[in-house]
Kinemage of the C-alpha trace (Angstrom):
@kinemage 1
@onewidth
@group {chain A} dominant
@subgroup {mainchain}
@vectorlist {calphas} color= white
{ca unk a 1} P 11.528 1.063 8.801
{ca unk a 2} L 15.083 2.269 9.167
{ca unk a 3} L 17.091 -0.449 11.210
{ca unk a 4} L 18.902 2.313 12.685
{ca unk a 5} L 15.944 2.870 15.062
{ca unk a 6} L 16.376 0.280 16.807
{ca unk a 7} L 19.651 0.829 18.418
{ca unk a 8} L 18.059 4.526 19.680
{ca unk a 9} L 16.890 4.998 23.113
{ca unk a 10} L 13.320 7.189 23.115
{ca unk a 11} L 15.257 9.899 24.076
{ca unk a 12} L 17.232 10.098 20.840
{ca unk a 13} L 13.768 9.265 18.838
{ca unk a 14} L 12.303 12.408 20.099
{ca unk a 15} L 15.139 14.247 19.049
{ca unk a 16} L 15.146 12.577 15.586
{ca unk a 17} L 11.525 13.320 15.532
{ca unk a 18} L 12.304 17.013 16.103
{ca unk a 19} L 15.032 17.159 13.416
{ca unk a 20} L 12.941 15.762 10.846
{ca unk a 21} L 10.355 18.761 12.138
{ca unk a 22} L 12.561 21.564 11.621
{ca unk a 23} L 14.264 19.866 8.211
{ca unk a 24} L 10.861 19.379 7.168
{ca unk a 25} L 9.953 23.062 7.697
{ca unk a 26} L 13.087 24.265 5.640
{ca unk a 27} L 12.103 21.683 2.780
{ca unk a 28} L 8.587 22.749 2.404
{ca unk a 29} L 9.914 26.371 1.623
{ca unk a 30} L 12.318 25.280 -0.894
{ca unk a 31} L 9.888 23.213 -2.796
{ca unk a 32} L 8.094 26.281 -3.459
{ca unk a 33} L 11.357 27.552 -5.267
{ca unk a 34} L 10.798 28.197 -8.618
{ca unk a 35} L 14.284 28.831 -9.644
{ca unk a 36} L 14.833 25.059 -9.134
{ca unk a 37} L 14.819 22.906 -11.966
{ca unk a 38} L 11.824 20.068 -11.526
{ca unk a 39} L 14.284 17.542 -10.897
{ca unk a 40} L 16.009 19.159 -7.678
{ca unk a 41} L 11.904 19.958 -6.301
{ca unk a 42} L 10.719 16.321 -7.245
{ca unk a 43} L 13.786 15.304 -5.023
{ca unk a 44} L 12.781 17.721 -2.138
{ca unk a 45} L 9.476 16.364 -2.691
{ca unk a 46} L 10.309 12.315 -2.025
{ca unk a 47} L 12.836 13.632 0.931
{ca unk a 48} L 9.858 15.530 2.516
{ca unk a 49} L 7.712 12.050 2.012
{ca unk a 50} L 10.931 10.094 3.301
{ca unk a 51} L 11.344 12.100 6.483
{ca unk a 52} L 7.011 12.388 7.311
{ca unk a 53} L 7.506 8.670 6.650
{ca unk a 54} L 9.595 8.477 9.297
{ca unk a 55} L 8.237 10.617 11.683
{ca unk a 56} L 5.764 8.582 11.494
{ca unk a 57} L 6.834 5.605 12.265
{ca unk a 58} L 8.885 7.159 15.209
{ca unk a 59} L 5.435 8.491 16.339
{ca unk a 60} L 3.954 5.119 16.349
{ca unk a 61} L 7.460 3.143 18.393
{ca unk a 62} L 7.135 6.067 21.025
{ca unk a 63} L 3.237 5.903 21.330
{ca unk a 64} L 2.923 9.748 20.904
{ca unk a 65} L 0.754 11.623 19.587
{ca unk a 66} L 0.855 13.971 15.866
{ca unk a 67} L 2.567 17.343 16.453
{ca unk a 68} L 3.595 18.970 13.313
């Protein structure tokens, strides 16, 4: 995935992880916005998919199990 993972000790993956959560959270509201124009929602959209991507793959280096 990102190379940036790889200079993070677990430590700062968890916290990443639970970032990503709460962002993720905040996002999903917004998307619901219908004020937005579809442009700005399809880009919240592909940054939710980006960051559950990454959780993801976080999940899997750490060998923990799904939270959120």
């Amino acid at each position: 995935m990102r190379r940036i993972y790889q200079y993070m000790s677990d430590e700062e993956k968890r916290e990443a992880m639970e970032g990503f959560a709460r962002d993720l959270q905040e996002l999903k509201r917004e998307r619901e916005n219908p004020a937005y124009p579809r442009v700005v929602r399809e880009a919240i959209e592909e940054t939710i998919e980006r960051y559950q991507r990454d959780i993801e793959y976080l999940r899997d280096e750490l060998g923990d199990s799904p939270e959120t």
